[in-house]
C-alpha positions as CSV (number, residue, x, y, z in Angstrom):
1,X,0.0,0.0,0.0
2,X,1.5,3.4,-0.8
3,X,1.9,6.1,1.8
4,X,0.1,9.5,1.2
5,X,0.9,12.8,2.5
6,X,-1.5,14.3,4.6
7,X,0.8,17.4,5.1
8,X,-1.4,19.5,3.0
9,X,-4.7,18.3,4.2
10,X,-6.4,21.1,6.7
11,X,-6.8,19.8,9.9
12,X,-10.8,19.5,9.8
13,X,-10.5,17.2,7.0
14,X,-7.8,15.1,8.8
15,X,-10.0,14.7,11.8
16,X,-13.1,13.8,9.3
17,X,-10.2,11.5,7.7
18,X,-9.8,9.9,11.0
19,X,-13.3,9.5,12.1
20,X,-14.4,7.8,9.2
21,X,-11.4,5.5,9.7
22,X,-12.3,4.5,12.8
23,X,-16.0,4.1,12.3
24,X,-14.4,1.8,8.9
25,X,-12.4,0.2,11.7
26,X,-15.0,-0.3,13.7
27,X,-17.8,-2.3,10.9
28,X,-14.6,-4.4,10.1
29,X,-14.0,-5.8,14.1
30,X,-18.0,-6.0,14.1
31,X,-17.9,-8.5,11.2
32,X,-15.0,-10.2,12.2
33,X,-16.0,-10.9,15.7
34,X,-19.8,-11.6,13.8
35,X,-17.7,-14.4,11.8
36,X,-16.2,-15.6,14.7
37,X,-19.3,-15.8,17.0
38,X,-21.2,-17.4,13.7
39,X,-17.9,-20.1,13.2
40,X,-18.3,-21.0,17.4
41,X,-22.0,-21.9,16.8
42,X,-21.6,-23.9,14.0
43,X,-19.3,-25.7,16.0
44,X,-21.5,-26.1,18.9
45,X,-24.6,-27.1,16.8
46,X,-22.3,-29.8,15.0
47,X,-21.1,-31.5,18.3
48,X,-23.9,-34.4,19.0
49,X,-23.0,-35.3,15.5
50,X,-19.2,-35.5,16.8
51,X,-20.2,-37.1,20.0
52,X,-22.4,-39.5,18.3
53,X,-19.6,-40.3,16.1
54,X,-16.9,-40.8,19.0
55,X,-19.6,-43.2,20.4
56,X,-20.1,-45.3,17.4
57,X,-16.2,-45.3,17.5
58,X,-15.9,-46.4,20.8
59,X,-18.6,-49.0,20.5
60,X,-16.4,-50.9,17.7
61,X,-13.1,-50.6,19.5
62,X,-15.2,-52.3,22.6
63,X,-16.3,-55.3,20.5
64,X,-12.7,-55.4,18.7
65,X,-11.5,-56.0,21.8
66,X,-14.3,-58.6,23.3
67,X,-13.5,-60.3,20.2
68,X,-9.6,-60.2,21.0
69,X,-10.3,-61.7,24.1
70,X,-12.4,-64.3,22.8
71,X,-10.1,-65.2,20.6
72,X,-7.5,-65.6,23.0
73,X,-9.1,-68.0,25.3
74,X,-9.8,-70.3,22.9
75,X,-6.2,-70.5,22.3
């Protein structure tokens, strides 16, 4: 981005200059925290499908290993 010079600019339109910058500044955190907030619920409205996953996952490693152990006593 290149640098401008302000030096000429009268100091009521630097000030207006600055204002508007910050109210710019201040739409852009909004959205991003928006983003954020909308990302963490997404997230949160996702995780019974995770847990229910997990628990599907940890149901076949529990009969894997019943049938490990099985297997080994009839050895």
């Amino acid at each position: 981005m290149e640098q401008e010079d302000f030096s000429s600019l009268p100091r009521k339109k630097l000030k207006k200059l600055i204002r508007e910058t910050r109210e710019t500044l201040e739409l852009l955190q909004a959205e991003m925290d928006k983003r954020k907030i909308d990302k963490q619920h997404k997230s949160v409205d996702h995780m019974e499908e995770y847990f229910e996953d997990a628990e599907h996952n940890l149901s076949n490693i529990k009969i894997f290993f019943q049938k490990m152990i099985q297997e080994m006593k009839k050895d």
